[in-house]
C-alpha positions as CSV (number, residue, x, y, z in Angstrom):
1,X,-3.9,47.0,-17.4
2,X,-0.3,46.1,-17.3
3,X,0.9,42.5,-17.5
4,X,4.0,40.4,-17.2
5,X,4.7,37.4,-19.1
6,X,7.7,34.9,-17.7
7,X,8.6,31.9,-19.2
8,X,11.2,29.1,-19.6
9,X,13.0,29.4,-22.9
10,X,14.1,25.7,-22.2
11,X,10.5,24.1,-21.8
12,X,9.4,23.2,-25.4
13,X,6.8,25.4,-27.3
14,X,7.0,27.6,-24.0
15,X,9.0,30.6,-26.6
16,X,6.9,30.4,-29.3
17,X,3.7,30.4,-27.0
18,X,5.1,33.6,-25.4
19,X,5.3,35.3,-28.5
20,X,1.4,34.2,-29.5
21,X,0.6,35.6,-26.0
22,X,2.7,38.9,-26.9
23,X,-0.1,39.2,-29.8
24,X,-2.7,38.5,-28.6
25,X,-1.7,41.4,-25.6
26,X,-1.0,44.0,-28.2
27,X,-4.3,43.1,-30.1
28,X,-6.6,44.4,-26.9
29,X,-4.0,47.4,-26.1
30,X,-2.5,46.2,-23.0
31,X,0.7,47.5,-21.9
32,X,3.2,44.4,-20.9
33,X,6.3,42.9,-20.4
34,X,8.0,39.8,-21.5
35,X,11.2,38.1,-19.4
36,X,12.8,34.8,-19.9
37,X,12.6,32.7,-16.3
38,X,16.6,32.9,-16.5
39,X,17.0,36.3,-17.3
40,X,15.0,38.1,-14.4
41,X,17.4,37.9,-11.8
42,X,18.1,41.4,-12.4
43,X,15.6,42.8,-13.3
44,X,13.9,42.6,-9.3
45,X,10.5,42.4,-7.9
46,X,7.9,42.5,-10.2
47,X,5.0,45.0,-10.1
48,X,2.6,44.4,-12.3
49,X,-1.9,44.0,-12.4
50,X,-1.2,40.5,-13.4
51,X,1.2,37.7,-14.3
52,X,1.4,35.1,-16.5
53,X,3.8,32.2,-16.3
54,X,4.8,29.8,-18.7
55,X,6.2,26.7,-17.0
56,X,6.8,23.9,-14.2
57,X,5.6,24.6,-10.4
58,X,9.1,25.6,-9.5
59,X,9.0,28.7,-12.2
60,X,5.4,29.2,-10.9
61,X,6.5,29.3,-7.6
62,X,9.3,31.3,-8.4
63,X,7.6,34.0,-10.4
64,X,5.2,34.3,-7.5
65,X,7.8,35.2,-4.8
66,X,9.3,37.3,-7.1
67,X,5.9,39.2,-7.0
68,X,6.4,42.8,-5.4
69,X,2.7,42.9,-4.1
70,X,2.3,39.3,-3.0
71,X,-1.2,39.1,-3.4
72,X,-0.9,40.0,-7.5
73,X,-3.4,37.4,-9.4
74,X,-1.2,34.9,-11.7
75,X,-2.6,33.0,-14.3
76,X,-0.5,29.9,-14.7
77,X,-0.2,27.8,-18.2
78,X,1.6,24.4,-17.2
79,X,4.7,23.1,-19.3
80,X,6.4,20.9,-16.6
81,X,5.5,17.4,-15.3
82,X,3.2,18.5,-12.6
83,X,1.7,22.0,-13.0
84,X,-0.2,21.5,-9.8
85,X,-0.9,25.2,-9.6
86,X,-1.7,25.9,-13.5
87,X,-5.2,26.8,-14.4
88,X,-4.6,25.6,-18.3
89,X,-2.4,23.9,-20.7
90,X,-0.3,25.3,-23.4
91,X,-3.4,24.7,-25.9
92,X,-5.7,26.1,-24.0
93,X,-3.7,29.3,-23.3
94,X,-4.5,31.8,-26.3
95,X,-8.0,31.0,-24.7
96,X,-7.2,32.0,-21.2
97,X,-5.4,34.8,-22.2
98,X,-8.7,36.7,-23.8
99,X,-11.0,35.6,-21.4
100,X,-8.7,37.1,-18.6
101,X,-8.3,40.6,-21.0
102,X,-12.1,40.4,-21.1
103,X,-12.8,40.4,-17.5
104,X,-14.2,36.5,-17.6
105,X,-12.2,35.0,-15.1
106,X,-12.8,34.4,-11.6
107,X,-9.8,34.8,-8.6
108,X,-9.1,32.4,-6.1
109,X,-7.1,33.3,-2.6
110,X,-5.4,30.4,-0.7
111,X,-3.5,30.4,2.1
112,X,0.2,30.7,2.6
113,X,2.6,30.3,6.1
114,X,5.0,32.3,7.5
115,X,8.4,31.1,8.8
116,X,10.5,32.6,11.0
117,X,13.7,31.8,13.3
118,X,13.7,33.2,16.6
119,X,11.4,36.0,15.7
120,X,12.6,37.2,11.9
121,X,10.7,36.2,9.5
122,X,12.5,34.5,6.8
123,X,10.0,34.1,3.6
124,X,6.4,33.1,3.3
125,X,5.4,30.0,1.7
126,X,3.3,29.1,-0.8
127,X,3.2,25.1,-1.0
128,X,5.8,24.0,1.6
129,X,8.7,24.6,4.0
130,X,11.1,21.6,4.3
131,X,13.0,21.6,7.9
132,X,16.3,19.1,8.1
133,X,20.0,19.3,8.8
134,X,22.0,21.0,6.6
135,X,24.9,18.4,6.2
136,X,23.0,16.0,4.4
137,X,22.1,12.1,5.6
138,X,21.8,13.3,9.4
139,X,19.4,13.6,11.3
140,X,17.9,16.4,13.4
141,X,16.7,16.8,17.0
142,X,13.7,18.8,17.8
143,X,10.7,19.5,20.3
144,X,7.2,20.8,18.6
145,X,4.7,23.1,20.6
146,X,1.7,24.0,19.6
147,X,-0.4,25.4,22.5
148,X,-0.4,22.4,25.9
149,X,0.8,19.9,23.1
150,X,4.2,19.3,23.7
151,X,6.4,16.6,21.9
152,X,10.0,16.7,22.8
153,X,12.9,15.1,21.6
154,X,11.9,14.0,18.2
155,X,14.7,12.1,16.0
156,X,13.9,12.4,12.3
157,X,15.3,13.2,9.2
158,X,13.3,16.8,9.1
159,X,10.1,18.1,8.9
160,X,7.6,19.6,6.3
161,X,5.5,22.1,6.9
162,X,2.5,22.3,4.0
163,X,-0.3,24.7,3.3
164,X,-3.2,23.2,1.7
165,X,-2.4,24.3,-1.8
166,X,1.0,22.3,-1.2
167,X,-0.4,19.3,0.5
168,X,0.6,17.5,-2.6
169,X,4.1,18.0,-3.0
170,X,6.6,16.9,-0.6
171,X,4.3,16.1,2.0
172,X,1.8,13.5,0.1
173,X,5.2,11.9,-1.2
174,X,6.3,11.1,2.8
175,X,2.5,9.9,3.6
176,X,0.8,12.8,4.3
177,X,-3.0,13.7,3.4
178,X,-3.9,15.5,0.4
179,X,-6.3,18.5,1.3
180,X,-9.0,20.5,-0.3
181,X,-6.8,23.7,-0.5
182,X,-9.6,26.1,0.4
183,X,-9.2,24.9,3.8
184,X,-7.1,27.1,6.2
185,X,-4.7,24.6,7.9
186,X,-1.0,23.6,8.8
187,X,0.1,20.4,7.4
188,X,3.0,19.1,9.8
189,X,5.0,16.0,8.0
190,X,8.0,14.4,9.6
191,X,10.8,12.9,7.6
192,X,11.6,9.0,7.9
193,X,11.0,10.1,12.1
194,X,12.9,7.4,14.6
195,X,10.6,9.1,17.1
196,X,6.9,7.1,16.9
197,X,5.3,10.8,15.5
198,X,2.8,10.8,12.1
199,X,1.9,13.4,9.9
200,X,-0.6,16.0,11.7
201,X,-2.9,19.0,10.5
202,X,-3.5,21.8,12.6
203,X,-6.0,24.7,12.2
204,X,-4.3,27.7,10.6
205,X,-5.4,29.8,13.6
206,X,-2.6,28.2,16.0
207,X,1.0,28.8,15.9
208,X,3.4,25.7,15.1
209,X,7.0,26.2,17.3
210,X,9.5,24.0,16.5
211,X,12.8,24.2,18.9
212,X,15.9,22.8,17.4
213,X,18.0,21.2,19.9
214,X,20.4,18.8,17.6
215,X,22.0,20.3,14.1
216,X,22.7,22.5,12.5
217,X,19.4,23.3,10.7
218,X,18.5,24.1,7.3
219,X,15.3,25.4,6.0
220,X,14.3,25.4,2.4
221,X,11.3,27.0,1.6
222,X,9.2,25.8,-1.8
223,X,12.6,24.9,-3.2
224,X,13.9,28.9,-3.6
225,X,14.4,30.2,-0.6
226,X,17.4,28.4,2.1
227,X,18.2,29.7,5.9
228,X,21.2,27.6,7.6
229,X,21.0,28.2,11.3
230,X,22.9,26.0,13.9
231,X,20.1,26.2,16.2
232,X,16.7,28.2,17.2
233,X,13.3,28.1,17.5
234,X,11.2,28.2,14.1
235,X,7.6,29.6,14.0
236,X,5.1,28.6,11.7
237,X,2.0,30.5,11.1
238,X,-0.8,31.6,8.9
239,X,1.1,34.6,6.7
240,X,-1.3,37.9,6.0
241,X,-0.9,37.0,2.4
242,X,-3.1,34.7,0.1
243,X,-1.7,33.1,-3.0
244,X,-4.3,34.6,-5.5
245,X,-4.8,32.5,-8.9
246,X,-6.2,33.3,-12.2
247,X,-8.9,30.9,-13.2
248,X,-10.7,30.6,-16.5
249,X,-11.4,27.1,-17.1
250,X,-14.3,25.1,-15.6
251,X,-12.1,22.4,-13.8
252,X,-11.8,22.9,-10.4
253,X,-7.9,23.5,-8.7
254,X,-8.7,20.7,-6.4
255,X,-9.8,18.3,-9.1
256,X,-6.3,18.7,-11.2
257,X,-4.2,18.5,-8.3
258,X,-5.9,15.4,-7.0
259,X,-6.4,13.9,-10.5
260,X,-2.9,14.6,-11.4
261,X,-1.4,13.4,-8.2
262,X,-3.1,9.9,-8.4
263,X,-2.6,9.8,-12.0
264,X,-5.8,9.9,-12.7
């Protein structure tokens, strides 16, 4: 078994955890790797049997599109204010760690989308793809499609487009539902609209068009990955690949998101 290990040298106790991890690795003969969040732009895609991350959703999400097979499993230890996708906390890790070099874990596989402008595929997403105009504080001009529905000429600040896992990010924050992430849907979320539209879910099965007729556009994609096009038609669809997470405690990943969310 060979592992990776990122973490964020800046998120307190995140170091020192790393290095307890690094032990703990040696101790049951695994082969491994340890890189700081910051340092690994160099060091390109990782290939590895699984990862471990030590930090906030947006080093989580990072690690995992820096993932050469996207479907690697990724046990994730939370040190940021969310950690909507982290199966423990920091004291719970050692704990995590063994049971997951023991073989008593359990995988779970959630959807992502795909996102492409006129026909290239830009990135799949993990928790969310936000749609607005790239000079910021204008608005954007769109029609949607998604089979005989047509809405045309929708005024809004943006859109966001959410899987399931990501339903609450961005999109619960603009009114959007939260959803049990081992659905297969499309969350679609507009952004203070002047157009009378509400947030809508879609089965995962259909494809999402979204023409832009007023820019330019930009598209961010779970806060990593930006396009800047001046105009287009974007696709959104259920992507091949499933965001596949380590889990070893008893709490469900819909319970903590929810619970966390609401403050619970």
């Amino acid at each position: 078994m060979y592992v990776i290990v990122v973490y964020r040298r800046d998120k307190v106790g995140a170091e020192s955890k790393a290095a307890e991890l690094r032990k703990i690795l040696q101790e049951h003969g695994c082969e491994y790797d340890l890189y700081e969040a910051e340092g690994m732009k160099g060091v390109g895609p990782l290939s590895c049997d699984f990862l471990i991350v030590l930090g906030g959703d947006g080093t989580i999400l990072s690690s995992i599109h820096s993932l050469e097979d996207p479907e690697t499993p990724v046990l994730a230890i939370s040190y940021g204010r969310g950690g909507y996708l982290a199966d423990v906390t920091p004291a719970e890790a050692d704990h995590a760690v063994k049971s997951l070099l023991v073989g008593n874990y359990k995988l779970d596989r959630f959807m992502r989308l795909d996102i492409s402008i006129d026909g290239e595929l830009v990135s799949d997403v993990v928790n969310e793809a936000y749609i607005s105009n790239s000079s910021p504080g204008k608005v954007v001009e769109f029609d949607l499609e998604v089979e005989r529905l047509r809405l045309q000429n929708i005024v809004a600040d943006g859109m966001v487009f959410s899987t399931p896992v990501g339903s609450t990010g961005y999109n619960t924050s603009l009114g959007g539902p939260l959803v049990d992430e081992e659905l297969e849907l499309i969350i679609a979320t507009p952004v203070a609209p002047i157009t009378n539209i509400r947030p809508m879910v879609f089965s995962a099965h259909r494809m999402i068009f979204m023409r832009g007729k007023r820019g330019p556009f930009c598209v961010v994609i779970d806060g990593l990955i930006r396009r800047e096009f001046e105009s287009g038609e974007i696709t959104v669809t259920k992507s091949r690949y499933s965001t596949v997470l380590v889990r070893t405690s008893g709490v469900s990943l819909l319970e903590k998101r929810i619970r966390r969310r609401l403050g619970l």
